[in-house]
C-alpha positions in Angstrom: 0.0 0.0 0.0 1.3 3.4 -1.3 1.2 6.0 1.2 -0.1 9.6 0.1 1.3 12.8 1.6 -1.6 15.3 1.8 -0.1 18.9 0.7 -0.5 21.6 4.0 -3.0 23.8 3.5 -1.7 27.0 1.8 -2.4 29.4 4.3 -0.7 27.3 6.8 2.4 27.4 4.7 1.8 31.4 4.5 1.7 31.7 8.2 4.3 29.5 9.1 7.4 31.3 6.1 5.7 35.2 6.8 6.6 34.6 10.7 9.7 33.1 10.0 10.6 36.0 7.8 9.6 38.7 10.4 11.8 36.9 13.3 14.6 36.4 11.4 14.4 39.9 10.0 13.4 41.8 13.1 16.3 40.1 14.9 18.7 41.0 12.0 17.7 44.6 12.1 18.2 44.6 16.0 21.8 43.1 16.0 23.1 45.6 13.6 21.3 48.7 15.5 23.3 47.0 18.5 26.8 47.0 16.1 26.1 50.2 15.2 24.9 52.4 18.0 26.4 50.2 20.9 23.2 49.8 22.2 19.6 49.2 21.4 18.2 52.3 23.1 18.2 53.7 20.0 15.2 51.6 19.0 13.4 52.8 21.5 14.1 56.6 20.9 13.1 56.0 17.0 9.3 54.6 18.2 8.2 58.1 20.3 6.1 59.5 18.0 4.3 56.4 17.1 6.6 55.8 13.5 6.6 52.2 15.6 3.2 51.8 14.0 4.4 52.2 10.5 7.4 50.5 11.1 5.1 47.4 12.2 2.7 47.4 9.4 5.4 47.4 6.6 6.8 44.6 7.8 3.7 42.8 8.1 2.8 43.6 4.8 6.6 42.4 3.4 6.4 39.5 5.7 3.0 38.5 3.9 4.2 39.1 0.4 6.9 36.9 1.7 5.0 34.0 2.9 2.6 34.1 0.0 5.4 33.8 -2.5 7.2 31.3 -0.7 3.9 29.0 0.4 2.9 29.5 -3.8 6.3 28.2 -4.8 6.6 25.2 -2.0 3.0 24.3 -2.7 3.6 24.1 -6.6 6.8 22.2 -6.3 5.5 19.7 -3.6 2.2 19.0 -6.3 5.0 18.1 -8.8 7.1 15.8 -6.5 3.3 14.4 -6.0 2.8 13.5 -9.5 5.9 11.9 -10.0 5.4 9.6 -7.5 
């Protein structure tokens, strides 16, 4: 008996590679302010007048362009390896 690997759903695949992407970019982005300033108070000077808000929701949006791409391509290639074999 041949077993069948159901594909995960696609908006699983989104969620999972968009919060991925905003870890591993928001932890990026923190180690160089730490390089660069010394510190990471300068973060939390940059967020005062609510620009945190901004900052937040582009990343969101990138990080869901992200996972949509991604989830699209890993979707299509998995339905492939599916009907080889």
């Amino acid at each position: 008996m041949k077993k069948t690997k159901i594909l995960p759903s696609f908006w699983s695949l989104v969620i999972r590679f968009s919060v991925i992407f905003l870890i591993v970019v928001m932890a990026i982005e923190m180690i160089f302010e730490l390089f660069k300033s010394g510190n990471l108070n300068a973060v939390v000077h940059s967020f005062d007048d609510y620009t945190w808000l901004t900052y937040i929701l582009i990343k969101l949006v990138i990080a869901i362009v992200y996972g949509i791409f991604m989830a699209y391509i890993t979707r299509r290639k998995l339905a492939k390896q599916k009907k080889r074999g």
